[in-house]
Steps between C-alpha positions, in 0.01 A plus 500: 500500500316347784434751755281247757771202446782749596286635799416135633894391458572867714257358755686183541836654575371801661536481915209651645687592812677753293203672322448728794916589532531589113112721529665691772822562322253716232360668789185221438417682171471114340389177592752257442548098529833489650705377193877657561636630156731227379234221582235728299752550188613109505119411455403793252830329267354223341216648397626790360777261304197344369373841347816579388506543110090629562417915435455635838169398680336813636204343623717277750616810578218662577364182704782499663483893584129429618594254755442557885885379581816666468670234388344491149559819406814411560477259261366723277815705524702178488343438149553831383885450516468176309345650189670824581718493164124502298371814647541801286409905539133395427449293835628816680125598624382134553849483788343822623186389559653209692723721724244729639293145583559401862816756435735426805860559464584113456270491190607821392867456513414178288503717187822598557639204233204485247474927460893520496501247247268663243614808557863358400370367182226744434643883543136602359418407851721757644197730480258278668715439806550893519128525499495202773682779729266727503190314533251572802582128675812515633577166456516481106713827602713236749502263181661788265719609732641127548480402163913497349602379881641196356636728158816583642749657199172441255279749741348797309643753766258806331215277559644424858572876575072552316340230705669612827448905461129410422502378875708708653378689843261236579398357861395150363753265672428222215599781233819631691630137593499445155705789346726483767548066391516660124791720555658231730505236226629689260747670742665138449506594128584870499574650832611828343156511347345403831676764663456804283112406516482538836722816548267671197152378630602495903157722590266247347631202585376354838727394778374179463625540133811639538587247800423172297678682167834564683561114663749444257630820440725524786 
């Protein structure tokens, strides 16, 4: 993969005028080009067609992770999901490493797919993701937490229930969000689930939690 060709292509869409918008919108944590997200993934296509029946390129990764803008580690995350069906358990601590790099929630919550995915065809992972939970950086705890949100009837619900009492009585807003999205997803799933949950852990779970868990519960 050609991490300078797909930078200069990003460059030639991008619309400078933007740059400063989209920083803002991550409280100017990044430095971005101003390439919206469907322009971005239209350019990233071809070349990652190209790469297609190719192992998984962690160096582009890495270059891309390196980068000054945004935008390519967006790409980076974009890439990810292409060769997401040839990750396995083992790359569990090399996706780590990546989230806790320029961790923000929009590169975070780019997991979501690739962990949910190995941990659907790998249950030996089960125990790594548990671990994930209770690790000092919230935001492989975030990446846990969110982990089955696209599972629905497949979702591990003691490994739900494990990742979200690791976190319970917390005052990290990034942490709390996220188990109250968890039990809202899978509310669409199981609602009785969702509901007994809440009633039996009501003292540890935020407001915040307990708010974004109950949207659909009427």
């Amino acid at each position: 993969m050609d991490a300078p060709a797909i930078l200069a292509a990003l460059r030639a869409v991008a619309v400078p005028e933007k740059a400063a918008e989209m920083a803002a919108y991550m409280k100017n944590r990044f430095t971005f080009l101003g390439v919206a997200t469907p322009v971005r993934r239209q350019t990233g296509k071809p070349y990652f067609r190209a790469d297609k029946a190719r192992a998984v390129d962690w160096a582009f990764i890495d270059t891309c992770w390196n980068s000054p803008y945004r935008e390519m580690h967006y790409i980076a995350t974009d890439y990810l999901r292409t060769k997401q069906a040839q990750l396995t358990a083992a790359d569990l601590p090399r996706l780590q490493a990546l989230i806790v790099r320029n961790a923000w929630w929009d590169s975070v919550d780019a997991f979501i797919r690739p962990l949910g995915d190995i941990l659907c065809r790998y249950p030996q992972a089960r125990a790594q993701i548990e671990a994930m939970s209770r690790a000092d950086d919230y935001w492989l705890r975030r990446a846990a937490i969110t982990a089955q949100l696209l599972a629905k009837d497949a979702t591990d619900t003691a490994l739900l229930a494990t990742v979200i009492n690791n976190n319970l009585n917390q005052r990290e807003f990034f942490i709390n969000k996220a188990i109250g999205w968890a039990l809202r997803q899978y509310s669409k799933t199981d609602a009785a689930w969702v509901r007994h949950y809440i009633a039996t852990h009501r003292d540890g779970l935020s407001a915040l939690s307990r708010r974004e868990a109950g949207k659909y519960l009427g």
